[in-house]
C-alpha positions in Angstrom: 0.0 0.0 0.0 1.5 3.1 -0.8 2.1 6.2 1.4 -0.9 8.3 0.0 -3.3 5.6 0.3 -2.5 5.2 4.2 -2.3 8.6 4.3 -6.4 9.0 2.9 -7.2 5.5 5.0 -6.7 7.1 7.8 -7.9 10.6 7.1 -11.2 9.5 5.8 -12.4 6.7 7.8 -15.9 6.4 5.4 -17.4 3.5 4.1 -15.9 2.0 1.0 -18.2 -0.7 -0.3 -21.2 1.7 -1.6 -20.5 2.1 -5.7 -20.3 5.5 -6.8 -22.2 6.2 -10.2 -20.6 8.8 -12.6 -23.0 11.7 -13.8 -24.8 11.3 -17.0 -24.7 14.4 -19.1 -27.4 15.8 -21.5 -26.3 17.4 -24.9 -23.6 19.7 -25.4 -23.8 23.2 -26.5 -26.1 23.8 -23.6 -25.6 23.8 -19.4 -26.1 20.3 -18.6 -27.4 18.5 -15.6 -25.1 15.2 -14.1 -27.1 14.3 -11.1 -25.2 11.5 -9.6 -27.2 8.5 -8.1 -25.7 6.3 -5.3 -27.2 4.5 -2.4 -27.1 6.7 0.5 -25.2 5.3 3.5 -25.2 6.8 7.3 -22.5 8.9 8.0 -21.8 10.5 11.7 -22.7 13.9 12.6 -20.0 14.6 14.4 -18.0 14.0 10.7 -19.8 17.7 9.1 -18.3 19.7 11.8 -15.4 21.3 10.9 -14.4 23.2 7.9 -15.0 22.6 3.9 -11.5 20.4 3.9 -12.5 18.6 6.8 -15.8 17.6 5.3 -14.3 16.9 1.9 -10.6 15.7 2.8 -9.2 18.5 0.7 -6.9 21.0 1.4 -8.2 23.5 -1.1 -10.9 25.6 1.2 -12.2 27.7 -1.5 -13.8 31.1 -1.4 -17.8 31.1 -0.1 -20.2 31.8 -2.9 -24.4 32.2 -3.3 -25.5 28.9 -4.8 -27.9 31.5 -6.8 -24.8 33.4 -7.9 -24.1 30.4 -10.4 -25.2 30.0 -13.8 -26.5 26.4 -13.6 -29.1 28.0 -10.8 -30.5 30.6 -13.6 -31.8 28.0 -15.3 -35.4 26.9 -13.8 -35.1 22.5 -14.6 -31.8 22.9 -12.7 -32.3 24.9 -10.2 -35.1 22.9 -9.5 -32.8 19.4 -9.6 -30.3 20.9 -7.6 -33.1 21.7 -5.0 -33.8 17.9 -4.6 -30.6 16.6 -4.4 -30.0 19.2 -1.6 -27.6 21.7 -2.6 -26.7 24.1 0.4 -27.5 28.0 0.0 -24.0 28.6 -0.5 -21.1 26.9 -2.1 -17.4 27.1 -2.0 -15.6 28.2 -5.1 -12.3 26.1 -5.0 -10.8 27.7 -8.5 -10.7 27.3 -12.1 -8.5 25.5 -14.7 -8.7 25.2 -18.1 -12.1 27.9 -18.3 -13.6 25.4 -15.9 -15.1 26.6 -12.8 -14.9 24.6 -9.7 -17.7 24.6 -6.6 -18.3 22.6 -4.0 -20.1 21.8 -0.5 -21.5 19.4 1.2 -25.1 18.8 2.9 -25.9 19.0 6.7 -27.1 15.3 6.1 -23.3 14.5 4.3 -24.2 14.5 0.9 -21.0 15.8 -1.4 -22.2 17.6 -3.7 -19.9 19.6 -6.8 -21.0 22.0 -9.6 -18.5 23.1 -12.7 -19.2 25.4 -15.2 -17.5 26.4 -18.1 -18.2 29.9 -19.7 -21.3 30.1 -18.7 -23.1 27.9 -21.6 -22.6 24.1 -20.0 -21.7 22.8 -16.7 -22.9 19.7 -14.5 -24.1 19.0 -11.2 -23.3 16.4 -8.6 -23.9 14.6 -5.4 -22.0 11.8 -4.1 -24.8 10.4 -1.9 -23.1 7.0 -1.2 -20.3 9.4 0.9 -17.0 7.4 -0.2 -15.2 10.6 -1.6 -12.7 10.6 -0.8 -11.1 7.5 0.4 -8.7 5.0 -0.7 -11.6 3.4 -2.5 -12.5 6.5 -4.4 -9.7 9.9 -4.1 -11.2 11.2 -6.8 -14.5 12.5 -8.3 -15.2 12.8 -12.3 -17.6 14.0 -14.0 -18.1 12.2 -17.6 -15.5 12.7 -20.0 -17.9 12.8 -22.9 -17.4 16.6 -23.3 -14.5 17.0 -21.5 -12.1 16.0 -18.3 -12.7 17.5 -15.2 -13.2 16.9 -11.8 -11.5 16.5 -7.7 -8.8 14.6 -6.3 -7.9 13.9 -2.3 -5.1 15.2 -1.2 -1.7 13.4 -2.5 -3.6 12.6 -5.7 -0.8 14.3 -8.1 -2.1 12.8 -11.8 -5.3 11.7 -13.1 -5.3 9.7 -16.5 -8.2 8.9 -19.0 -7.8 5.4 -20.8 -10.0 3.8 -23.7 -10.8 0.2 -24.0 -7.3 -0.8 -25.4 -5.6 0.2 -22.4 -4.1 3.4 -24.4 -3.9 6.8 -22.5 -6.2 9.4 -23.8 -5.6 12.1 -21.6 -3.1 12.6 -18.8 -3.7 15.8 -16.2 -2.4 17.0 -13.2 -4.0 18.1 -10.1 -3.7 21.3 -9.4 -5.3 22.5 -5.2 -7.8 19.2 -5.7 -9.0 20.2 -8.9 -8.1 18.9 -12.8 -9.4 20.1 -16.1 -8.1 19.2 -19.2 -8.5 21.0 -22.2 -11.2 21.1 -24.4 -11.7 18.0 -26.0 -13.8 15.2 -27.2 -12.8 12.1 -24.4 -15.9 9.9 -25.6 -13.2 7.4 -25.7 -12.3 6.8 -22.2 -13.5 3.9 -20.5 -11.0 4.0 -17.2 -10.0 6.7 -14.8 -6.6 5.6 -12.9 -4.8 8.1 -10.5 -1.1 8.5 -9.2 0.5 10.1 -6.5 3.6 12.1 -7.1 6.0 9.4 -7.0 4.3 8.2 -10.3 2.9 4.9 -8.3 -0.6 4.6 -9.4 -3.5 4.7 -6.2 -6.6 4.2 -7.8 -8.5 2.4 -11.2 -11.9 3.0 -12.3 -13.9 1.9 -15.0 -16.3 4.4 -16.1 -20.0 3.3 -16.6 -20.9 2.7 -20.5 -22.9 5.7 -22.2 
């Protein structure tokens, strides 16, 4: 086991047997809607005290911003979505890379939940209501490559990589403060999401669901 998987075993004592289920997006061109569906597991209270890194296990604390503020919320079929999986009245912004915005919170009942957009026209919105990010069974969050590469990493998460079904390597990005983007792109092709720390020694595989 390497040192950055002990090191998020022991920072983020969550279950790790719930399956995580990536986002499906709508068509591009417009802001679209990834609403990620999980089985819900119990999570202690006493584990949403604290601040936005304790919650999420990342460093990056971000910069408090109106949920409204966003984009995504201007439009009426997601704000209403976003309602019902529980986003918070405000959101952290954690940063942007590549054009991509990056925001993120998390539910008084321990839902994670993530919004990006990306200049204003398309985005995607998130919960991870099974509550396994991040841990060594999942350090890292995507949302579907089908229009792009983008998503959070746990702390010590240095690379995250974008395979197709031959075991080739699509797209290869760094982490940058818990966030990655690459640039624009079609990454329809990617089937597997792997991640390595910075000693090039790979932490985590994950096939992505088919379209």
């Amino acid at each position: 086991m390497s040192d950055v998987v002990r090191r998020l075993a022991a920072a983020n004592p969550v279950p790790t047997g719930a399956p995580v289920h990536e986002p499906t997006p709508l068509p591009a061109g417009r802001i679209t809607l990834a609403a990620a569906l999980a089985v819900a597991v119990a999570v202690p209270a006493m584990a949403f005290a604290g601040r936005l890194g304790d919650l999420l296990g990342l460093s990056n604390q971000g910069t408090p911003v109106a949920t409204s503020s966003l984009a995504l919320a201007q439009d009426s079929k997601l704000s209403e979505a976003m309602g019902s999986l529980g986003f918070p009245s405000t959101l952290r912004q954690l940063g942007t890379v590549n054009g991509v915005d990056f925001y993120a919170s998390r539910t008084s009942d321990g839902r994670y939940c993530f919004a990006i957009e990306k200049d204003g026209v398309r985005g995607g919105v998130g919960c991870d209501l099974a509550g396994t990010f991040p841990s060594p069974a999942d350090p890292v969050w995507i949302f579907p490559p089908y229009e792009g590469f983008n998503g959070y990493a746990a702390d010590g998460v240095a690379t995250v990589e974008g395979l197709d079904a031959s075991g080739q390597v699509v797209v290869s990005v760094l982490v940058s403060d818990n966030l990655f983007a690459a640039p624009a792109g079609d990454y329809g092709g990617v089937t597997t999401v792997e991640a390595f720390d910075a000693q090039g020694e790979q932490v985590w595989t994950k096939q992505l669901a088919a379209r």
